[in-house]
VOKOL-474184 format. One line per field, with one value per atom (N, C-alpha, C, O, CB): residue number from 1; chain; atom name; x, y, z. Coordinates in pm, whole numbers, padded with zeros to 5 digits, m for minus. Glycine has a CB too. Layout:
% residues N
resi	(NUM/...)
chain	(A/...)
name	(CA/...)
east	(X/...)
north	(Y/...)
up	(Z/...)
This chain:
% residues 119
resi	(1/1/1/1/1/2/2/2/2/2/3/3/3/3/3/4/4/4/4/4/5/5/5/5/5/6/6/6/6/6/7/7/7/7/7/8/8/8/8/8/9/9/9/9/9/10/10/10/10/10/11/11/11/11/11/12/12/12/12/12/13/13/13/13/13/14/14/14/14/14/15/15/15/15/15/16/16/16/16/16/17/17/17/17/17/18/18/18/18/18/19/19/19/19/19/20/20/20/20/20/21/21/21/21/21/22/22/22/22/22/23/23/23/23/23/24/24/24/24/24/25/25/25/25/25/26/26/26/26/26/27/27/27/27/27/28/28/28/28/28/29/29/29/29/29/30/30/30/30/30/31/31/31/31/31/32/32/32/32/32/33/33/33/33/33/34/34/34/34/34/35/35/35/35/35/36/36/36/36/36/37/37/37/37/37/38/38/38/38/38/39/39/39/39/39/40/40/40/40/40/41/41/41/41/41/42/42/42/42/42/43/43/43/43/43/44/44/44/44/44/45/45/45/45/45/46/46/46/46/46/47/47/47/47/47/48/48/48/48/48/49/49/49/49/49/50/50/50/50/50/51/51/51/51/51/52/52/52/52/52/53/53/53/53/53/54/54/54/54/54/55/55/55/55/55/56/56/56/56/56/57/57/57/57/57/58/58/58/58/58/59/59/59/59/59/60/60/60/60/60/61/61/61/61/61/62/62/62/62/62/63/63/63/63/63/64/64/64/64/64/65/65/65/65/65/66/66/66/66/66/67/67/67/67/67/68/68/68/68/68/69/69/69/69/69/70/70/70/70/70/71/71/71/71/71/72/72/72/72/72/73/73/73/73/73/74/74/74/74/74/75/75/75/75/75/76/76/76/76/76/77/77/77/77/77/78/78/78/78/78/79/79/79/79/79/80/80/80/80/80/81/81/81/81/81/82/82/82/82/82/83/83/83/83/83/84/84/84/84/84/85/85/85/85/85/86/86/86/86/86/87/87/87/87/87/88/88/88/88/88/89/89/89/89/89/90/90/90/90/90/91/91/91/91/91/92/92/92/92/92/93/93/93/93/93/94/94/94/94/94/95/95/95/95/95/96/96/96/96/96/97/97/97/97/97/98/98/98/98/98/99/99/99/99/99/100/100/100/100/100/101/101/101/101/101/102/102/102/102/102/103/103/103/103/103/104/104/104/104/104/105/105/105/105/105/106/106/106/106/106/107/107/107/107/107/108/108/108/108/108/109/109/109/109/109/110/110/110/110/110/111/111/111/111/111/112/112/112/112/112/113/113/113/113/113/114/114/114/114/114/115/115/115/115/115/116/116/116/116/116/117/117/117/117/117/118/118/118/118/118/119/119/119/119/119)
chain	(A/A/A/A/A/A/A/A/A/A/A/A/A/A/A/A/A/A/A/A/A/A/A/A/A/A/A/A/A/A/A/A/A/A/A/A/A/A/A/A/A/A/A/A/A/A/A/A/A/A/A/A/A/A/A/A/A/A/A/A/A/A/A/A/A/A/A/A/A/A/A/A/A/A/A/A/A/A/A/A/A/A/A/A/A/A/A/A/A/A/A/A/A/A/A/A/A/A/A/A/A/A/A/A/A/A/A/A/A/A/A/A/A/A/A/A/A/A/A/A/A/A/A/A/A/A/A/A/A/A/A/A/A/A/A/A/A/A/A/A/A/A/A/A/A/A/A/A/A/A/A/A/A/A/A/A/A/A/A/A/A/A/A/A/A/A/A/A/A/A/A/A/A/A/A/A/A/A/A/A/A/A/A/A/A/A/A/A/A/A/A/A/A/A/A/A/A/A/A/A/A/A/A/A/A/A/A/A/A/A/A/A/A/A/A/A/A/A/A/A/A/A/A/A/A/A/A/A/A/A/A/A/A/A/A/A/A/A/A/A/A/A/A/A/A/A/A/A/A/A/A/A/A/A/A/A/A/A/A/A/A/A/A/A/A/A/A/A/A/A/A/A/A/A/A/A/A/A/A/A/A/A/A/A/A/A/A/A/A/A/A/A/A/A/A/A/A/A/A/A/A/A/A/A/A/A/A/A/A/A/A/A/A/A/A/A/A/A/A/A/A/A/A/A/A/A/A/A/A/A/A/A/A/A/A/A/A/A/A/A/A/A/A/A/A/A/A/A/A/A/A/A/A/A/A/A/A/A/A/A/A/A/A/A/A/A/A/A/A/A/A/A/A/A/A/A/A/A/A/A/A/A/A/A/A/A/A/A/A/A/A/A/A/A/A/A/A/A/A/A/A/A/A/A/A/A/A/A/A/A/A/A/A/A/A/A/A/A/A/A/A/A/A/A/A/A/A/A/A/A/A/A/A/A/A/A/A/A/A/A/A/A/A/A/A/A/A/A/A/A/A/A/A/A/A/A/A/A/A/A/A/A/A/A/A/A/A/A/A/A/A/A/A/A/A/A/A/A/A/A/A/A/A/A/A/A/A/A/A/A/A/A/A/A/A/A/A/A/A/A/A/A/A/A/A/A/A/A/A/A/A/A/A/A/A/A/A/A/A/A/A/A/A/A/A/A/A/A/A/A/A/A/A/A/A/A/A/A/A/A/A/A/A/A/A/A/A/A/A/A/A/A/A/A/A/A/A/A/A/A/A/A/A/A/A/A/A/A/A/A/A/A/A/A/A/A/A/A/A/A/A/A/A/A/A/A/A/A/A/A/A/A/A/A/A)
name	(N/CA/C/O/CB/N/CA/C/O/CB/N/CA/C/O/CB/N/CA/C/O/CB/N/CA/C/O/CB/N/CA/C/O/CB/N/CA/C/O/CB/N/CA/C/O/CB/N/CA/C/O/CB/N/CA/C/O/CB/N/CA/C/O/CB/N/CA/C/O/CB/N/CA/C/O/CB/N/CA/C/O/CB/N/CA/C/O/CB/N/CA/C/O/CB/N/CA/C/O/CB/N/CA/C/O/CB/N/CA/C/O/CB/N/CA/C/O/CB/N/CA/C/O/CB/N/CA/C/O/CB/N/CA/C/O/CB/N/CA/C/O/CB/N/CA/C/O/CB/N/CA/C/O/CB/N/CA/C/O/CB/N/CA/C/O/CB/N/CA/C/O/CB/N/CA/C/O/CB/N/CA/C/O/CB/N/CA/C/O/CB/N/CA/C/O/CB/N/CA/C/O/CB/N/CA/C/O/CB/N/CA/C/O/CB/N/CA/C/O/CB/N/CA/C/O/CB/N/CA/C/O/CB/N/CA/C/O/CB/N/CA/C/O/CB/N/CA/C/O/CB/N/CA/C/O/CB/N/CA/C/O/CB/N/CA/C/O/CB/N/CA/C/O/CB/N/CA/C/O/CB/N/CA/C/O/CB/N/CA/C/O/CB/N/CA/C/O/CB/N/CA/C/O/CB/N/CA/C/O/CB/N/CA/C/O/CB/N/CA/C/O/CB/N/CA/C/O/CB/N/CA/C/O/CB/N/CA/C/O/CB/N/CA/C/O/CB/N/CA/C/O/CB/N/CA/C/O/CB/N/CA/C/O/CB/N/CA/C/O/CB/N/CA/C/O/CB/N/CA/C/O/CB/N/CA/C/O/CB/N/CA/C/O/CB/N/CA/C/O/CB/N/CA/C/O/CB/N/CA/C/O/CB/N/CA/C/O/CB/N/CA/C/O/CB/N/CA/C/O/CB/N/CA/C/O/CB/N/CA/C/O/CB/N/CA/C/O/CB/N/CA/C/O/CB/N/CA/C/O/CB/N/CA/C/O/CB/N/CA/C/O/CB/N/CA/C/O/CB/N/CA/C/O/CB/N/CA/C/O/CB/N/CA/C/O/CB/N/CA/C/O/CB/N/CA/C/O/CB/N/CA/C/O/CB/N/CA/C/O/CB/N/CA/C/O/CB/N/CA/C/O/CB/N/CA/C/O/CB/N/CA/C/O/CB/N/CA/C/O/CB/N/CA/C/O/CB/N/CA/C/O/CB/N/CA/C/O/CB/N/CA/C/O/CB/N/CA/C/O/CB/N/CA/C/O/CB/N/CA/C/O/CB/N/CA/C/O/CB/N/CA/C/O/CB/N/CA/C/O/CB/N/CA/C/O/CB/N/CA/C/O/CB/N/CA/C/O/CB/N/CA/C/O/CB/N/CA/C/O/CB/N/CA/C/O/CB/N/CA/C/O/CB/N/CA/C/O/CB/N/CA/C/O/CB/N/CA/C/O/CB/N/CA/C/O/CB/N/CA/C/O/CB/N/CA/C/O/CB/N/CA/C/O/CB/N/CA/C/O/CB/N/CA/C/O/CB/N/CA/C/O/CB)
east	(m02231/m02260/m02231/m02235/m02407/m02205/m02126/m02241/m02329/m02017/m02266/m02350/m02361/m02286/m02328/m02435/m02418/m02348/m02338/m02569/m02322/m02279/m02356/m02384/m02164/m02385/m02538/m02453/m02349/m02637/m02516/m02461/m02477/m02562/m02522/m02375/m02343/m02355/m02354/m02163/m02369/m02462/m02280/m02211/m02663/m02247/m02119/m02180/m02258/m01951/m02165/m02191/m02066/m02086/m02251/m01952/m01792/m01814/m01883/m01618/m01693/m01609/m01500/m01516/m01644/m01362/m01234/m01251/m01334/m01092/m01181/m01142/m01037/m01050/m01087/m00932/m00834/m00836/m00861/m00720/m00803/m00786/m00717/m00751/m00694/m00586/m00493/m00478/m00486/m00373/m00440/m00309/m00204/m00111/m00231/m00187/m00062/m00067/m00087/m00047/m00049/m00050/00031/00109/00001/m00052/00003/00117/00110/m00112/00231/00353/00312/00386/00486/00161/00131/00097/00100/00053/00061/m00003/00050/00076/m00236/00062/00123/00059/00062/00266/00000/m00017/00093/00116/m00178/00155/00240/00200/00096/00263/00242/00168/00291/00400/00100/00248/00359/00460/00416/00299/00540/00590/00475/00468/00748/00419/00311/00234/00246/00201/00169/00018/00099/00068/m00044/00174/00225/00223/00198/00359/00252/00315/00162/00127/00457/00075/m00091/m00136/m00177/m00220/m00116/m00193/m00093/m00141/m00220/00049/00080/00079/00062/00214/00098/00066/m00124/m00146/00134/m00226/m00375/m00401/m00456/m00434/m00353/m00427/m00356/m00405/m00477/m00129/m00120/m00037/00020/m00118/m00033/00008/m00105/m00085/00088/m00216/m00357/m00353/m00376/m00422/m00315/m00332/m00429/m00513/m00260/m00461/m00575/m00548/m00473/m00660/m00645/m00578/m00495/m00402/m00669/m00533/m00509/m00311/m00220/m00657/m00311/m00165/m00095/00019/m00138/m00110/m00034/m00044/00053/m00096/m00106/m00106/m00011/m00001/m00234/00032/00115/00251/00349/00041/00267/00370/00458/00573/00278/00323/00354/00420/00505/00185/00340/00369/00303/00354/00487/00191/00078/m00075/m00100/00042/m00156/m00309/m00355/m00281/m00363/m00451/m00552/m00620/m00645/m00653/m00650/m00708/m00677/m00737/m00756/m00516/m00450/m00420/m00398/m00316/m00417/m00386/m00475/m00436/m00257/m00626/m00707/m00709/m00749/m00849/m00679/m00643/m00537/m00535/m00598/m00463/m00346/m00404/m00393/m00232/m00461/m00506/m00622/m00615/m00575/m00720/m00782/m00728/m00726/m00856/m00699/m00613/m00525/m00484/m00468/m00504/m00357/m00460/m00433/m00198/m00591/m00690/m00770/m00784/m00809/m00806/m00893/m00745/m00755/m00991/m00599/m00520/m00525/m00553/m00331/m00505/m00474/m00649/m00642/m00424/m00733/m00879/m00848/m00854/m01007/m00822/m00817/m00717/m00751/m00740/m00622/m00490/m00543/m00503/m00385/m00640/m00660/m00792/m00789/m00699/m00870/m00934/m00931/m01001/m01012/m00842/m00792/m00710/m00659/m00792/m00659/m00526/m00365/m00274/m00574/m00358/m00246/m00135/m00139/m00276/m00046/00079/00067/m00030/00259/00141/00165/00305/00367/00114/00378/00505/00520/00437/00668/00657/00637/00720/00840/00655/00634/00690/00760/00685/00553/00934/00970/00988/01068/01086/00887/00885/00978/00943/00785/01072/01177/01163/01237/01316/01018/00997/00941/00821/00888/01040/00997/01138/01248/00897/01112/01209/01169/01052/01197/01251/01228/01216/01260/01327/01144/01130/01170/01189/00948/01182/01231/01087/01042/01410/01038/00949/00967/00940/00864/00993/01011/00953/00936/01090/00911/00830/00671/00588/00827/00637/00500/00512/00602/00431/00390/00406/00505/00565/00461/00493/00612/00751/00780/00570/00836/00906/00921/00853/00891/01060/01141/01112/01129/01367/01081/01081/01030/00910/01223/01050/01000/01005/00958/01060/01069/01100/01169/01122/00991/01302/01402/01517/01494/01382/01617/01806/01726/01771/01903/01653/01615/01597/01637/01761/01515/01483/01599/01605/01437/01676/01759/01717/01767/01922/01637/01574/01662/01747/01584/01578/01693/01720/01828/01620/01633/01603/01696/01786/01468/01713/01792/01841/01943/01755/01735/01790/01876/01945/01701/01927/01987/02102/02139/01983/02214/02313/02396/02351/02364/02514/02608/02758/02796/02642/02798/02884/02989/03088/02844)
north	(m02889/m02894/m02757/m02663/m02936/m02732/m02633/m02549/m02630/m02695/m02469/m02394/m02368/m02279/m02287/m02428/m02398/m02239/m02135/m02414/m02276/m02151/m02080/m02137/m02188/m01958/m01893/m01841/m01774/m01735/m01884/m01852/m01684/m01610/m01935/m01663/m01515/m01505/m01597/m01469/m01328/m01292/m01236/m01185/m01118/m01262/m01168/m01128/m01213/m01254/m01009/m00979/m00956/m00910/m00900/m01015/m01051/m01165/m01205/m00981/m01260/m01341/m01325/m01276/m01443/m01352/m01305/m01387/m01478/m01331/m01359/m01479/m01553/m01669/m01415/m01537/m01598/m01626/m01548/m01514/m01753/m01870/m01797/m01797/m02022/m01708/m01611/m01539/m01532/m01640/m01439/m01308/m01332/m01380/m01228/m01311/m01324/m01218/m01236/m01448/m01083/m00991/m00991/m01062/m00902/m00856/m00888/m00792/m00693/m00880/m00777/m00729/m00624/m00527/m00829/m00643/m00522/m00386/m00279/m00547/m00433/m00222/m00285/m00402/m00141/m00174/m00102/00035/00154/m00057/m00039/00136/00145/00058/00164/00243/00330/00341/00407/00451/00300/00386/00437/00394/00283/00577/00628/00540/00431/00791/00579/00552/00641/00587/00588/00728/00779/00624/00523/00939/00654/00547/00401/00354/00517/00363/00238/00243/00141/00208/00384/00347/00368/00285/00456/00438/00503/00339/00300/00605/00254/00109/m00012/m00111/00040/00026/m00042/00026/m00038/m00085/00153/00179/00164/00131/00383/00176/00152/00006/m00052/00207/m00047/m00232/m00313/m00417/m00310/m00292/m00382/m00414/m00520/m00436/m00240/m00223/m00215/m00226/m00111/m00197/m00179/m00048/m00047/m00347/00046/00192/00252/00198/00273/00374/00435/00577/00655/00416/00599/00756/00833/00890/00859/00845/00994/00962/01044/01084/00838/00799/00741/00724/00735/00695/00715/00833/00851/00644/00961/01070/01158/01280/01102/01096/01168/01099/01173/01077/00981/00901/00982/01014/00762/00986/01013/01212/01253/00968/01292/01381/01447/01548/01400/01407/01520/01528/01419/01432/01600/01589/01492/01395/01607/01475/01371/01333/01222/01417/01470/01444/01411/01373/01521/01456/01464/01309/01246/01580/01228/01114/01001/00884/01063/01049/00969/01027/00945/00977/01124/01145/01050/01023/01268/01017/00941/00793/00723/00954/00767/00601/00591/00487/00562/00669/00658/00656/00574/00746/00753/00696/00554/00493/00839/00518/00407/00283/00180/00401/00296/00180/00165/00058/00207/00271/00254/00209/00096/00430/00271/00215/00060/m00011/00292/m00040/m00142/m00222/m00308/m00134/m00191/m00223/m00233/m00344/m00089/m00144/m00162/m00300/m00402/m00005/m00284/m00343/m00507/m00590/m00301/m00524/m00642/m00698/m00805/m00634/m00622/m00662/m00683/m00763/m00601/m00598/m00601/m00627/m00596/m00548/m00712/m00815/m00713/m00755/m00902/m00617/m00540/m00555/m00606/m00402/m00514/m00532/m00386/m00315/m00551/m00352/m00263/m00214/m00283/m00304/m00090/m00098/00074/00165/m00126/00059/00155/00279/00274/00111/00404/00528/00603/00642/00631/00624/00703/00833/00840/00652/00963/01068/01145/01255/01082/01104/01135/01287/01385/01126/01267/01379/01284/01280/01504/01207/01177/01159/01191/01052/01108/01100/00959/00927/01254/00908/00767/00827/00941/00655/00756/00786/00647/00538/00830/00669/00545/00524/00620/00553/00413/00409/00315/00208/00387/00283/00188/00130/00223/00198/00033/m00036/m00073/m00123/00062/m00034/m00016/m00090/m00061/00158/m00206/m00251/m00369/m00432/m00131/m00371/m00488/m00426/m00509/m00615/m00352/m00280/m00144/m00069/m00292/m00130/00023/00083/00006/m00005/00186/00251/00160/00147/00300/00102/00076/m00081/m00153/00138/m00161/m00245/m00339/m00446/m00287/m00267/m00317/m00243/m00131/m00306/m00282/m00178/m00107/00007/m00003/m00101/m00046/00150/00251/m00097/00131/00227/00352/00471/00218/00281/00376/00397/00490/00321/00316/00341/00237/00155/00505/00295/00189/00279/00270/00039/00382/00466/00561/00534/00529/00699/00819/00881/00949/00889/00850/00955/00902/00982/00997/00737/00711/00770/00805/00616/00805/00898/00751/00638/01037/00788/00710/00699/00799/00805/00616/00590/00564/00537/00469)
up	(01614/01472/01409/01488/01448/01295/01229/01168/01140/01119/01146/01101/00938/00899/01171/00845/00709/00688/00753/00639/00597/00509/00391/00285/00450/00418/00362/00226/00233/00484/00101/m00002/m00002/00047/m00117/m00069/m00062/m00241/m00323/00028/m00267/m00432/m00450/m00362/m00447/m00574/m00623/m00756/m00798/m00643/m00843/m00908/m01078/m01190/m00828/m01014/m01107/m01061/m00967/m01073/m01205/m01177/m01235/m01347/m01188/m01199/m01253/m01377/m01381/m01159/m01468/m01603/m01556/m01595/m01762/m01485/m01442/m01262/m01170/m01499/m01261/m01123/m01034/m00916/m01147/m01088/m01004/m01075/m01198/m00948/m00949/m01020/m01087/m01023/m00925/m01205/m01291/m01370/m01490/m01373/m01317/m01394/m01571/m01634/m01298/m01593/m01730/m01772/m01698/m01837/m01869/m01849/m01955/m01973/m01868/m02047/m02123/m02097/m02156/m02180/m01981/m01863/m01762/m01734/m01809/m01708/m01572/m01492/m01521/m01614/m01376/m01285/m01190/m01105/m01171/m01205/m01096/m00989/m00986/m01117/m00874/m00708/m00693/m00732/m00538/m00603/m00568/m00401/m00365/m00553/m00348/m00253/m00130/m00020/m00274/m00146/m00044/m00048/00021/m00104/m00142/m00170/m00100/00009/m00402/m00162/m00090/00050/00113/m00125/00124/00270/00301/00385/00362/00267/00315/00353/00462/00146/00223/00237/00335/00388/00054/00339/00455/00626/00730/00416/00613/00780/00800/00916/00834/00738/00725/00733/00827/00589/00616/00624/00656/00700/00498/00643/00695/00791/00813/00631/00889/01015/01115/01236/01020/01067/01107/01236/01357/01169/01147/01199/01185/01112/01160/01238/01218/01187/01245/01326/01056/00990/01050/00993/00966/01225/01243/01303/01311/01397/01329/01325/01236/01279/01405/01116/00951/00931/00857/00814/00946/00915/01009/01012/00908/01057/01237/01182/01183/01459/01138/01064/00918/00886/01010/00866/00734/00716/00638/00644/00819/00867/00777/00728/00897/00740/00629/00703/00754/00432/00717/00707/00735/00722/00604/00771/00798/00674/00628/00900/00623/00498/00347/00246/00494/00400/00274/00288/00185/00256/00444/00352/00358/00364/00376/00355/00314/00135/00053/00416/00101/m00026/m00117/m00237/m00015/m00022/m00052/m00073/m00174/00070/00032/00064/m00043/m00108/00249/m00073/m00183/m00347/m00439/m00161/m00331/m00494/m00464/m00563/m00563/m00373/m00396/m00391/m00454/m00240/m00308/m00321/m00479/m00539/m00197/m00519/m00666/m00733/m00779/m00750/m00753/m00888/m00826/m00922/m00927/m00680/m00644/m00721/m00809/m00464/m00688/m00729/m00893/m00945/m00677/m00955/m01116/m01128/m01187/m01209/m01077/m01083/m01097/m01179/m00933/m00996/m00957/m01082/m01142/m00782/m01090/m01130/m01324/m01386/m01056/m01377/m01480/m01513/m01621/m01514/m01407/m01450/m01468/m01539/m01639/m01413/m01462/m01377/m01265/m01477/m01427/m01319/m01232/m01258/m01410/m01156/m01071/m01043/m00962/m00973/m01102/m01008/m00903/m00889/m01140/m00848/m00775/m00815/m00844/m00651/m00812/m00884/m00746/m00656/m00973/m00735/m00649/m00734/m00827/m00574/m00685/m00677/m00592/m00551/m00661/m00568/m00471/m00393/m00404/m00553/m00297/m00218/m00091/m00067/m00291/m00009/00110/00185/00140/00108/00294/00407/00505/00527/00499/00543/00671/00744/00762/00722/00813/00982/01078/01024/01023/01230/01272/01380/01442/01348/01389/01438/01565/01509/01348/01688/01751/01855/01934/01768/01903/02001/01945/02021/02133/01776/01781/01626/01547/01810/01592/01450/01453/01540/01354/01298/01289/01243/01157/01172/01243/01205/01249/01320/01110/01166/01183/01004/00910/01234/00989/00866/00737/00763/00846/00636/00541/00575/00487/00423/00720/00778/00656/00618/00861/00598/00527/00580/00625/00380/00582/00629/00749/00736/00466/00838/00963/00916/00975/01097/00778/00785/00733/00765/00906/00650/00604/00426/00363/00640/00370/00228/00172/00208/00153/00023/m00103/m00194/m00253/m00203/m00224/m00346/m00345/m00266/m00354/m00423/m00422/m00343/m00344/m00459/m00236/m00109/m00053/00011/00001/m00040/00032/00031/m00081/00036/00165/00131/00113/00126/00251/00085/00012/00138/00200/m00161/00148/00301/00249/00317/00413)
């Protein structure tokens, strides 16, 4: 027999059924903040190796992962769109045998943005 399900207290409710952001605001994440929340939640790393990845601090990139979680938290909850700001101060790396992927796990890690060199 299945065990009820113990009502749980929320203190929100969205106004809207889904996400359908809105095209009137926009938060920027940078290309850091993006990679902080995919090597953390959805490579399921642990600081001190996104930070060994990313090739900054430990601290600097729970600095990182925090700002990119509160703009994603606003984002969501205020209905906003989100896009992504390249600050064009990073570099790929190739990562292999570990995760689901090589580098941004698109072109095996060769980018899309500015840096890419040109062939």
């Amino acid at each position: 027999m299945v065990r009820p399900r113990k009502v749980r207290r929320i203190g929100y409710r969205p106004e809207f059924d889904e996400y359908t952001p809105s095209k009137d605001r926009c938060i920027e994440l940078t290309f850091e903040e993006l990679e902080s929340i995919r090597l953390i939640d959805y490579e399921k790393l642990n600081q001190q190796e996104a930070s060994e990845l990313m090739n900054v601090g430990r601290t600097t990139l729970q600095a990182i992962y925090k700002s990119a979680r509160e703009k994603i938290s606003v984002a969501l909850i205020e209905n906003i769109s989100i896009s992504y700001l390249d600050n064009d101060c990073y570099e790929f790396y190739q990562r292999h045998g570990h995760g689901r992927g090589i580098g941004m796990g698109r072109m095996q890690g060769q980018g899309r943005g500015r840096n890419r060199k040109k062939e």
